[in-house]
C-alpha positions in Angstrom: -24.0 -30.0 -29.4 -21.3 -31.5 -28.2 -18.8 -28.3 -28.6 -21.6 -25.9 -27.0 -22.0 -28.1 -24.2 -17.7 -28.0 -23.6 -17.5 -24.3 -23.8 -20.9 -24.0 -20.7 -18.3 -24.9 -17.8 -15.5 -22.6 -19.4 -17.8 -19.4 -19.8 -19.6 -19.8 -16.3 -16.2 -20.3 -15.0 -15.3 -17.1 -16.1 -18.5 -15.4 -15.0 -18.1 -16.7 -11.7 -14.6 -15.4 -11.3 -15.4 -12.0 -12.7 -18.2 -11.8 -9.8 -15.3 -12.7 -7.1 -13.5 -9.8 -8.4 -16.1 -7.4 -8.1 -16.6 -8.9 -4.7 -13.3 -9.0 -3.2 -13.0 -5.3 -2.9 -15.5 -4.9 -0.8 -14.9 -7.9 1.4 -11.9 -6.4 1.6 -13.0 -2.9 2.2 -15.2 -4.1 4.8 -12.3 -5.7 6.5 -10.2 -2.5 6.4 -13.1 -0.6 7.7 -13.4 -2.7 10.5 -9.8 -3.2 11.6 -9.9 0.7 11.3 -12.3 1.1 14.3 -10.8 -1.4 16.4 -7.4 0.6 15.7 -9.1 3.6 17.4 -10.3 2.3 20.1 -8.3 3.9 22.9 -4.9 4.1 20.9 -1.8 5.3 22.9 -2.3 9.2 21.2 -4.9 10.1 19.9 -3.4 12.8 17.5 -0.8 10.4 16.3 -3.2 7.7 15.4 -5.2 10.1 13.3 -2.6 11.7 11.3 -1.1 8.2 10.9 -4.8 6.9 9.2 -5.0 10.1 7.1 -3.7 8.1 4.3 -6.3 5.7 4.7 -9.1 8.3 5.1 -8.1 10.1 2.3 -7.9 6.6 -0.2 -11.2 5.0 0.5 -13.0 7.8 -1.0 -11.0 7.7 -4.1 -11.5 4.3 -4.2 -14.8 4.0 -4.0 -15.2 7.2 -6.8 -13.2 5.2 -9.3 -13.8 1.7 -8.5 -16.6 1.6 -11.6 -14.5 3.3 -14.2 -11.3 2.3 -12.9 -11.2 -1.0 -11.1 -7.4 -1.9 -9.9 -6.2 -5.5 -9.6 -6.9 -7.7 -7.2 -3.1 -7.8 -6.3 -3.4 -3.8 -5.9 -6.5 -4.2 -3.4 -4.8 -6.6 -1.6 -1.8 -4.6 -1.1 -3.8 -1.8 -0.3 -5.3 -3.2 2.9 -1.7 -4.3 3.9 -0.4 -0.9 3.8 -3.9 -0.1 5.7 -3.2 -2.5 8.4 0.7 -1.3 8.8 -0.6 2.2 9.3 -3.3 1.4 11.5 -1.2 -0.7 13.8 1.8 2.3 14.0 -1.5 4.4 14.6 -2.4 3.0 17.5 0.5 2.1 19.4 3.0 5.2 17.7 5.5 3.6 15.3 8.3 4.3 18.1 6.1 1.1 20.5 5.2 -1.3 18.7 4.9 -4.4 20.2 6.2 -6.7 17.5 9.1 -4.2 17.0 10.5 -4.2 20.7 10.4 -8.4 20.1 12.3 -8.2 16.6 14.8 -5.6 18.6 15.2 -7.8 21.3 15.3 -11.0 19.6 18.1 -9.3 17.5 20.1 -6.8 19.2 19.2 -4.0 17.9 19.6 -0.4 19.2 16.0 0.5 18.4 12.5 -0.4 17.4 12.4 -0.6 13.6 8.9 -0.9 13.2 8.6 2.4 11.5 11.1 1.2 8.5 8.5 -1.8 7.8 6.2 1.3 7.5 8.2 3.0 4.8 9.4 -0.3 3.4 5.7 -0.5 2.5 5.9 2.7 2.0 7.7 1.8 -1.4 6.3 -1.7 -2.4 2.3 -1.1 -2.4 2.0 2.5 -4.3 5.1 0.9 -6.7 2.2 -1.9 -8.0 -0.6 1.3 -7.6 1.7 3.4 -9.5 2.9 0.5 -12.5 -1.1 -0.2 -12.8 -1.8 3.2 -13.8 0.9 4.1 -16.1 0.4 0.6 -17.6 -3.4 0.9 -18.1 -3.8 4.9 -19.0 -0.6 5.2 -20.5 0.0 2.2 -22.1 3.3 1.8 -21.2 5.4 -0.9 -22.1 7.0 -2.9 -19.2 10.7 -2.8 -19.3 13.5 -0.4 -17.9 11.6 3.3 -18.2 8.7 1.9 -17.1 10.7 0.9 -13.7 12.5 3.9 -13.6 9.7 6.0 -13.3 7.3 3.6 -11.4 10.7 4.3 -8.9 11.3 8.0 -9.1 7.2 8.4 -8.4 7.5 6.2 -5.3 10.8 8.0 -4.3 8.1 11.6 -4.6 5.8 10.1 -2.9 8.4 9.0 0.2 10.1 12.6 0.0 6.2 14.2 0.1 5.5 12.3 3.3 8.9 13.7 4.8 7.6 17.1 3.9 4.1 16.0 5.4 5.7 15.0 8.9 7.8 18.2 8.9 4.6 20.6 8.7 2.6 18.7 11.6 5.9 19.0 13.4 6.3 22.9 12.7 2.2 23.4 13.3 2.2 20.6 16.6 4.9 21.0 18.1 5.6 18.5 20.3 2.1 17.2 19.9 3.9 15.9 16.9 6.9 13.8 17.9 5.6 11.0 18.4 4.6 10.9 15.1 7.4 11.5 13.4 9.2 8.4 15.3 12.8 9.7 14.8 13.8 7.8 18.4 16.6 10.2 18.1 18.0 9.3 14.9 19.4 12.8 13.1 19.2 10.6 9.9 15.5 9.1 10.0 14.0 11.1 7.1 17.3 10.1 4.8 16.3 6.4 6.4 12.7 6.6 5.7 13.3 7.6 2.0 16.3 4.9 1.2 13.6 2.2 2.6 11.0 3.0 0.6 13.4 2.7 -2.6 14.0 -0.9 -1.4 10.1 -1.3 -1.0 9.7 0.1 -4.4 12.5 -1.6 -6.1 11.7 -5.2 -4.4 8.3 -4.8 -5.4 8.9 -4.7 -8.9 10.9 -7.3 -9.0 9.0 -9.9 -7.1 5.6 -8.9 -8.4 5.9 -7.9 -12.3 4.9 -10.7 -13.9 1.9 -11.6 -11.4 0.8 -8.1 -11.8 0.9 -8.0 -15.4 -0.9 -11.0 -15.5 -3.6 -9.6 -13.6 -3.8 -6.6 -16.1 -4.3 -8.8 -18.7 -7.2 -9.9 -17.0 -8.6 -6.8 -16.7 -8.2 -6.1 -20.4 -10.2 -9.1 -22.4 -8.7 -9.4 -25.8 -5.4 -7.6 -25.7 -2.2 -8.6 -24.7 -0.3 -7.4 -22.5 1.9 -4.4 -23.2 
């Protein structure tokens, strides 16, 4: 009596947080979602702002499709709608204007506005945790130094196929597309753009490792982690 009544709080305890993770998502989707419009209402270029929310476009569906038989982390979600929000924001004001980057440029001196390399930063640190989760969880590879090597050299693909993404609009836009490819006349932005998001991916797999493994393990009842 006594031991079935103990383990009651423990096991709704765990029911309840199981239904906060199925909830989150879309308390977070919905947030996303939202911030999306607002981003779109009357944005400094139109053009720019869409191809800048592609990205975000193209992952909800994907999301939702596998959110059943694949559901990510809550840390992964989260991260997601970060990135979201850093897009959205360089959508609607062109990465080359954002407010908050003309403050941090003026507060510190600096020759330009470097909201854009937050962009890629982020760039790097959210698809490094998207990109650990699956080769962790479909794979079943160990953590440890090939795991971070390739979480890396993915993210590093993924930087270089944006470059290549920015290059075509520019070649089928013309100068419809400058302002979203945000160079503000630097002849080494794409070589910038990619070495950030290496930091991103590298810093994010260092700070969040051990929180994200955790969360893994939460995912998987039973097992350990790998």
């Amino acid at each position: 009596m006594d031991q079935s009544s103990s383990s009651l709080p423990s096991s709704t305890a765990s029911g309840t947080a199981a239904v906060d993770r199925r909830r989150e998502p879309l308390l977070l989707l919905a947030v996303g979602l939202s911030l999306l419009a607002v981003s779109g209402i009357h944005p400094k270029d139109r053009y720019t702002w869409f191809l800048e929310v592609v990205p975000i476009l193209a992952a909800v569906p994907v999301l939702l499709l596998t959110a059943r038989r694949f559901p990510l982390t809550r840390l992964a979600y989260r991260l997601i709608l970060l990135h979201a929000i850093v897009l959205m924001v360089g959508g609607h004001y062109t990465y080359a204007e954002v407010p908050i980057g003309f403050w941090v440029r003026d507060l510190l001196g600096l020759a330009r506005n470097h909201y854009d390399r937050l962009g890629h930063f982020v760039q790097g640190f959210v698809p490094a945790v998207l990109v650990r989760e699956v080769l962790r969880r479909r794979l079943g590879l160990p953590a440890g130094r090939w795991l971070f090597f390739l979480v890396t050299c993915v993210c590093l693909a993924i930087s270089a196929t944006y470059e290549l993404f920015e290059w075509l609009m520019a070649v089928l836009s013309g100068s419809a597309a400058m302002a979203f490819l945000g160079t503000q006349g630097d002849v080494w932005d794409t070589q910038w753009d990619m070495f950030i998001a290496l930091i991103g991916a590298v810093a994010s797999q260092l700070v969040l490792a051990r929180r994200h493994d955790r969360e893994i393990a939460e995912l998987l009842p039973g097992r350990t982690p790998l």
